[in-house]
N, CA, C and O of each residue as an XYZ file, in Angstrom:
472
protein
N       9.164    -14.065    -17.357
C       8.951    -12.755    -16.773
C       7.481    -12.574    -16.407
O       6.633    -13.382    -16.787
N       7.148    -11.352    -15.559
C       6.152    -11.589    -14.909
C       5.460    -10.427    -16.113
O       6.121     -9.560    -16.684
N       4.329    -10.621    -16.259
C       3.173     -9.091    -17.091
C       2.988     -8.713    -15.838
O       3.122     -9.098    -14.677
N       2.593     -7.727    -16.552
C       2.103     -6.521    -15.469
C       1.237     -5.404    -16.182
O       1.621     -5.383    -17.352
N       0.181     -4.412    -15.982
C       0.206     -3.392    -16.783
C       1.553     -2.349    -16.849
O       2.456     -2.565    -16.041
N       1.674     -1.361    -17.690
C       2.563     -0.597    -17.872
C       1.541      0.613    -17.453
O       0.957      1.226    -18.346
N       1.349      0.925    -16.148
C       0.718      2.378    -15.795
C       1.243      3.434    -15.526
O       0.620      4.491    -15.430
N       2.707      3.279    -15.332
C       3.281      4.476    -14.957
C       2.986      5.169    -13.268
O       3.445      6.153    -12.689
N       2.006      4.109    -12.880
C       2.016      4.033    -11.208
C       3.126      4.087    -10.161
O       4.276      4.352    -10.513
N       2.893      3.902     -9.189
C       3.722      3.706     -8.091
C       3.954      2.855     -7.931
O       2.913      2.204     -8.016
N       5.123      1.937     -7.602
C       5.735      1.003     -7.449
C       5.725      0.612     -5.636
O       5.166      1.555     -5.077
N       5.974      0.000     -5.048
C       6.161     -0.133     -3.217
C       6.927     -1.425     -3.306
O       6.397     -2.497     -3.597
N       8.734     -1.194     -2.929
C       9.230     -2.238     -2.212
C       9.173     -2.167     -0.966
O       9.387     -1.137     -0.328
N       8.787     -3.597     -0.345
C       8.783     -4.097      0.479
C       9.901     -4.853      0.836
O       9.811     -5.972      0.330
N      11.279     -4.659      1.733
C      12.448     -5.402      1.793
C      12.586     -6.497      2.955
O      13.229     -7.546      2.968
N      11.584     -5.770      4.146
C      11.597     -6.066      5.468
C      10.106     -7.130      6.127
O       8.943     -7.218      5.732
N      10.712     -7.671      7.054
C       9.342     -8.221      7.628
C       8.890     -7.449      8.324
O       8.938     -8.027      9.410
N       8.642     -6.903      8.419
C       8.070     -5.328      9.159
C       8.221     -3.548      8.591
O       8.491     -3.246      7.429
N       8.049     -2.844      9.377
C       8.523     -1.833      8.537
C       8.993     -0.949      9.853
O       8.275     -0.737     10.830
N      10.604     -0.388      9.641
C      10.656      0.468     10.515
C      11.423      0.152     11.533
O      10.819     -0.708     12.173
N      12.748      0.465     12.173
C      13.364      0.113     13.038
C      12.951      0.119     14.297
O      13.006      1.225     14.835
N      12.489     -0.910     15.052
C      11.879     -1.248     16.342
C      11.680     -2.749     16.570
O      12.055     -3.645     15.814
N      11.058     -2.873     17.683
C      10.894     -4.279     17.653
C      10.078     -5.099     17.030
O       9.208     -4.463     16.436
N       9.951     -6.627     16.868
C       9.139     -6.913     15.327
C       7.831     -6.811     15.982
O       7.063     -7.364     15.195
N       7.047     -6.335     17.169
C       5.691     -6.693     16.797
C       5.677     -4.737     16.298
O       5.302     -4.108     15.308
N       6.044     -4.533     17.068
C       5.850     -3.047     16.382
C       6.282     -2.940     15.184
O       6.016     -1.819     14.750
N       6.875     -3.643     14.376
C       7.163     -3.675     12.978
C       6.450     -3.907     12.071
O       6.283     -3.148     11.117
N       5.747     -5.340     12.274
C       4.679     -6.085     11.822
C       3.315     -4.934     12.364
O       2.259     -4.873     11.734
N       3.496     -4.375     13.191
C       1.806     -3.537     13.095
C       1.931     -2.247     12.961
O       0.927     -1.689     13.403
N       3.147     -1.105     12.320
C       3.131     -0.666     10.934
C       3.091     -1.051      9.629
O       2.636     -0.427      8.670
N       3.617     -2.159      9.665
C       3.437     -2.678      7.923
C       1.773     -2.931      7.849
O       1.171     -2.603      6.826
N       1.086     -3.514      8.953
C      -0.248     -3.507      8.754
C      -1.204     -2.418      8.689
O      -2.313     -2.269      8.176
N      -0.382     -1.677      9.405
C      -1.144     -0.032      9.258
C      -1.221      0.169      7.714
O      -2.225      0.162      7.001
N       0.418      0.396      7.285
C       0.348      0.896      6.223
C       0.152      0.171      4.680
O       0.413      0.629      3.568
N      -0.443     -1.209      5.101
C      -0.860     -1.758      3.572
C      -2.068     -1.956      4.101
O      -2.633     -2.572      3.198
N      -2.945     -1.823      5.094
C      -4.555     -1.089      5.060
C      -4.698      0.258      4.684
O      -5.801      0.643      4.295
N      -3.606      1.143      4.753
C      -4.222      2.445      3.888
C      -4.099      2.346      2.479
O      -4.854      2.883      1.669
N      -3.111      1.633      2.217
C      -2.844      1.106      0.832
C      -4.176      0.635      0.082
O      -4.707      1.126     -0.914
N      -4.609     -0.609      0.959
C      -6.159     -0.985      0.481
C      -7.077     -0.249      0.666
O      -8.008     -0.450     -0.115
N      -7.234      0.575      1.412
C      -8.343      1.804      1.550
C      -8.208      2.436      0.609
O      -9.244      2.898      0.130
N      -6.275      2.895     -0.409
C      -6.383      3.876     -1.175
C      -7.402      4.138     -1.980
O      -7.843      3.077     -2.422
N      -8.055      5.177     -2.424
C      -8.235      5.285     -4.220
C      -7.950      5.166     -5.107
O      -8.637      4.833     -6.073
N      -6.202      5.535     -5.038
C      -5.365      5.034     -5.943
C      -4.220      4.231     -5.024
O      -3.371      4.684     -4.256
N      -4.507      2.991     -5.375
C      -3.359      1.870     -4.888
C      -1.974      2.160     -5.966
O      -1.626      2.744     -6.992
N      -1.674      1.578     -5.246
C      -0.029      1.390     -5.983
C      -0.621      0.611     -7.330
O      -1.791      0.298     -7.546
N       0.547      0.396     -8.168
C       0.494     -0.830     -9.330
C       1.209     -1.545     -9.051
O       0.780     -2.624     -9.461
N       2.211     -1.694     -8.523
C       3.083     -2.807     -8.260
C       3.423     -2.985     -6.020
O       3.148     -2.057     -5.259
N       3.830     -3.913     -5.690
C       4.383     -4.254     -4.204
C       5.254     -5.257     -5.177
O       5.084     -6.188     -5.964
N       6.186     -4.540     -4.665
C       7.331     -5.886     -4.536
C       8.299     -6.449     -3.495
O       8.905     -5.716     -2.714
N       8.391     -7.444     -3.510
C       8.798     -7.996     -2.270
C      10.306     -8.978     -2.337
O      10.548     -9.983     -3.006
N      11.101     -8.275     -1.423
C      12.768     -9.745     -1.357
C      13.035     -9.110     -0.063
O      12.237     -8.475      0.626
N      14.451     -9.406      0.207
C      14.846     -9.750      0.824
C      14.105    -10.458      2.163
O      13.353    -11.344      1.756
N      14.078    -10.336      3.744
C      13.012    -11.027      4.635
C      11.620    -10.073      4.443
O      10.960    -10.054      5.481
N      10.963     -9.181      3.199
C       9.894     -8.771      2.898
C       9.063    -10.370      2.077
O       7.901    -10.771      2.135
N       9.846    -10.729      1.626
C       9.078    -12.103      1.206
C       8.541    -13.266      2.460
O       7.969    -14.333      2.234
N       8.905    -12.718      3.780
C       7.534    -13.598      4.945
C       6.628    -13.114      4.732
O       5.653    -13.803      5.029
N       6.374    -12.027      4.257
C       5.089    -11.151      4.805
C       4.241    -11.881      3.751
O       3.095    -11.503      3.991
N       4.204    -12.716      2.726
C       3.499    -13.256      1.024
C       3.431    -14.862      1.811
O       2.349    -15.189      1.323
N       3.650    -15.529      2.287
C       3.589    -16.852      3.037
C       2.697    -17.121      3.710
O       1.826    -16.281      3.933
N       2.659    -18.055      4.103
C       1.870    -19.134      4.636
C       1.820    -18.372      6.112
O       2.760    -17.751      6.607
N       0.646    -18.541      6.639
C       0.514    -17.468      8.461
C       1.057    -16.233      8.176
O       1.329    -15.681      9.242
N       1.324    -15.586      7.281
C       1.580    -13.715      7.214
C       0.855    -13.166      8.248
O      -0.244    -13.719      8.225
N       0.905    -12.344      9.165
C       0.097    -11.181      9.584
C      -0.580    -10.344      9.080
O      -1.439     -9.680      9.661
N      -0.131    -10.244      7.402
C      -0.730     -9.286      6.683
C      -1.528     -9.633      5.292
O      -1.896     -8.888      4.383
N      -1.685    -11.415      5.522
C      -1.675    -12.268      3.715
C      -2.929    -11.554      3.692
O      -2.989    -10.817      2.708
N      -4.217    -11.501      4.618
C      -5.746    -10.513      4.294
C      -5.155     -9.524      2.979
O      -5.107     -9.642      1.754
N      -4.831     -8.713      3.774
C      -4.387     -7.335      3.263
C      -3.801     -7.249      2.283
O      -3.946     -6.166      1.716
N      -2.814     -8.344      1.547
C      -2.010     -8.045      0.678
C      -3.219     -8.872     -0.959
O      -3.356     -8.586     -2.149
N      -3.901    -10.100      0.141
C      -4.571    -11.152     -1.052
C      -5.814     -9.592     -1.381
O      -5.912     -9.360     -2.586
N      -6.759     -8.524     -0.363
C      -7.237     -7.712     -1.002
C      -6.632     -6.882     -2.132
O      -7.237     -6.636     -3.176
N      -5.228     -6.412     -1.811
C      -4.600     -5.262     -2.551
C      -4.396     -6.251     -3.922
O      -4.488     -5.466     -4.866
N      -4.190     -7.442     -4.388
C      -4.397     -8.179     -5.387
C      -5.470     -8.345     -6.219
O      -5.623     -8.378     -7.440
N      -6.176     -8.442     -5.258
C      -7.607     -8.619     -6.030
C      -8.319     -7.579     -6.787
O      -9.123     -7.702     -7.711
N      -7.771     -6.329     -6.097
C      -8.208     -4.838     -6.667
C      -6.946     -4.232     -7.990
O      -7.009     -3.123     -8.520
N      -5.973     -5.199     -8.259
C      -5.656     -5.183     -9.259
C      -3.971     -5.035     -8.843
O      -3.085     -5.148     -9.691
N      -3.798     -4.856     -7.884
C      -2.275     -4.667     -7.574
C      -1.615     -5.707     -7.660
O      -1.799     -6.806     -7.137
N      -0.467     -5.175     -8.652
C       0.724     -6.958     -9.427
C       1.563     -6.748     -7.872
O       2.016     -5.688     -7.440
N       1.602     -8.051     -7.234
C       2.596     -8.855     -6.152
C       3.694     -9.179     -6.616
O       3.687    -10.252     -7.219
N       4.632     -8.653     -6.561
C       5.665     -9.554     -7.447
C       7.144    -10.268     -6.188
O       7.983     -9.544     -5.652
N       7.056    -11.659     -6.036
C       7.885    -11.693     -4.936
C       9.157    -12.402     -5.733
O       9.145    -13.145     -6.714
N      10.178    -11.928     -4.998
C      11.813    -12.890     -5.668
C      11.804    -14.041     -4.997
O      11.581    -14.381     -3.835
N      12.171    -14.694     -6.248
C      12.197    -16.030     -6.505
C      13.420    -16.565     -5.514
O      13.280    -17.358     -4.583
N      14.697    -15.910     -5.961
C      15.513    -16.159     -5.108
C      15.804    -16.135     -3.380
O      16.653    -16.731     -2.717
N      14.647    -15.118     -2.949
C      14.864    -14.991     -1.581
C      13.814    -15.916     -1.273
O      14.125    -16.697     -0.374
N      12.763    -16.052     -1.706
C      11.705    -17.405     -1.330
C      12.824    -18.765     -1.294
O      12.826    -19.506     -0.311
N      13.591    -18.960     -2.249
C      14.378    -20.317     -2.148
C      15.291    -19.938     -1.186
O      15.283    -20.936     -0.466
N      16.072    -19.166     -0.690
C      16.891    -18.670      0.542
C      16.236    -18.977      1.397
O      16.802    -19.850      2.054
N      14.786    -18.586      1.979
C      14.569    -19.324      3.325
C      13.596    -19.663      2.952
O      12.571    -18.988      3.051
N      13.681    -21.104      2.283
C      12.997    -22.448      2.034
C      11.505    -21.693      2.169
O      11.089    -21.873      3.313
N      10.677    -20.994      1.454
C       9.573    -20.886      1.557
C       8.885    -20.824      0.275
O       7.713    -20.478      0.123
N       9.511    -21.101     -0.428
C       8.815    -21.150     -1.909
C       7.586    -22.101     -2.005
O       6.519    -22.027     -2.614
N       8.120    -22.985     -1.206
C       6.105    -23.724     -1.427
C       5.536    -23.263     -0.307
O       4.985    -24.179      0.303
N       5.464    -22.465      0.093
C       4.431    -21.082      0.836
C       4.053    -20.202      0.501
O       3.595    -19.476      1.383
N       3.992    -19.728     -0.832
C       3.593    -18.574     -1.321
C       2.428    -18.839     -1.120
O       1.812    -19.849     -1.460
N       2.011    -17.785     -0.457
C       0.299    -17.297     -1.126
C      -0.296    -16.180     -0.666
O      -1.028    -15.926      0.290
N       0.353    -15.339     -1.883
C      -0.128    -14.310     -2.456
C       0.846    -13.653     -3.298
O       1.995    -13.585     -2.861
N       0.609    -13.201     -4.329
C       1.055    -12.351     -5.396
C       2.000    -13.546     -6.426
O       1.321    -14.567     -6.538
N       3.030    -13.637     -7.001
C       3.355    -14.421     -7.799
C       5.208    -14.164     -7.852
O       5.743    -13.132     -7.449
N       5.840    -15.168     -8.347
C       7.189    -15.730     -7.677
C       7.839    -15.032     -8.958
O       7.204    -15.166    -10.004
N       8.779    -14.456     -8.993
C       9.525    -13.727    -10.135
C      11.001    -13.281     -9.556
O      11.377    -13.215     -8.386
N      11.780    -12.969    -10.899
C      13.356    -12.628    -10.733
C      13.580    -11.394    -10.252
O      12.729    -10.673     -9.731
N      14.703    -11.144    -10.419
C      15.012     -9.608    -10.016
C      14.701     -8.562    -11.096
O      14.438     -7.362    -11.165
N      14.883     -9.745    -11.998
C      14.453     -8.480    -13.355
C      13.042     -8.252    -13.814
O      12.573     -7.621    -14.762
N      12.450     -9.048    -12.729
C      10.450     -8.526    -12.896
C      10.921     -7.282    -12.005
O      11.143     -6.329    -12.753
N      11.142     -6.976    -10.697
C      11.470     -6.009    -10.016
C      11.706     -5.312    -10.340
O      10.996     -4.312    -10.240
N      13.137     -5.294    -11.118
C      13.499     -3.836    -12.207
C      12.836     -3.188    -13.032
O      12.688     -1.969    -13.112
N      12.395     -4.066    -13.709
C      11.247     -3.651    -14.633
C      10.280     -3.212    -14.305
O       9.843     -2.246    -14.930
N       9.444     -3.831    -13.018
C       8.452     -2.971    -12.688
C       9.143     -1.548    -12.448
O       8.547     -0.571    -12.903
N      10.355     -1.350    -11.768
C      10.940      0.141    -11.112
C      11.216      1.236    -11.997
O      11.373      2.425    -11.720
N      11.256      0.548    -13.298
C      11.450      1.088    -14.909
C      10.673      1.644    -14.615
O      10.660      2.741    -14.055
N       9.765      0.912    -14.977
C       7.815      1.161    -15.606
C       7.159      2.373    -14.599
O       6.456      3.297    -15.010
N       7.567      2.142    -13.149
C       7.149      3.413    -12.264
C       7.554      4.984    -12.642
O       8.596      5.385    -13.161
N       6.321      5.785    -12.185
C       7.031      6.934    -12.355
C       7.745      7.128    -10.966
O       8.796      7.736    -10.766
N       6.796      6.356     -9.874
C       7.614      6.351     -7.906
C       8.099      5.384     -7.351
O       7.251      4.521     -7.124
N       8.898      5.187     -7.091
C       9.285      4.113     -6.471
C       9.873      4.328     -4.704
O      10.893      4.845     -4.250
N       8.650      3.641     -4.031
C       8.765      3.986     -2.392
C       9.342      2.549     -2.080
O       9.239      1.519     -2.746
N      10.074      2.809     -0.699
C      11.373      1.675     -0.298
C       9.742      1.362      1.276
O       8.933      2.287      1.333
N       9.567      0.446      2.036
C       9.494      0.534      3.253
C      10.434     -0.368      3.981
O      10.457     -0.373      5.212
């Protein structure tokens, strides 16, 4: 299982390679909008978690790996499923945040007091 702190923060799944019904570049440049305000926050989330096709966006050439490797570094747990990385063969592409089950996910969604879908 993955640690994490227990902050009682906000949680952010990420399900999609983009965010938002439209076409993918317009998809891909809301999700970039909105995990640069994320990194601008004051208060970031505590957790991003990432499955279903939200696990391209943590890979190798992301549009958004900048943005997500900052929101890490400032302390935000990445948590991506293990299982959807092995679904489309990208598990030796991770890079950024760290490879976990469904039940790191849950648990982080426990641990939240918010839990936002994009």
């Amino acid at each position: 299982m993955v640690e994490y702190p227990d902050t009682g923060g906000t949680v952010v799944l990420v399900t999609r390679y983009g965010m938002g019904q439209a076409d993918r570049e317009l998809q891909l440049r809301l999700i970039e909008i909105y995990l640069k305000l994320l990194d601008e926050s004051d208060a970031p989330p505590a957790a991003v978690c990432f499955y279903g096709e939200g696990v391209k966006l943590v890979v190798e050439g992301s549009p958004v790996l900048d943005l997500l490797r900052s929101l890490e570094a400032k302390g935000v747990q990445l948590i991506v499923c293990t299982t959807c990385l092995n679904y489309f063969d990208l598990a030796d592409r991770l890079a950024a945040g760290v490879a976990g089950g469904m039940a790191d996910i849950v648990e982080a969604q426990f641990r939240a007091k918010k839990v936002i879908t994009v």
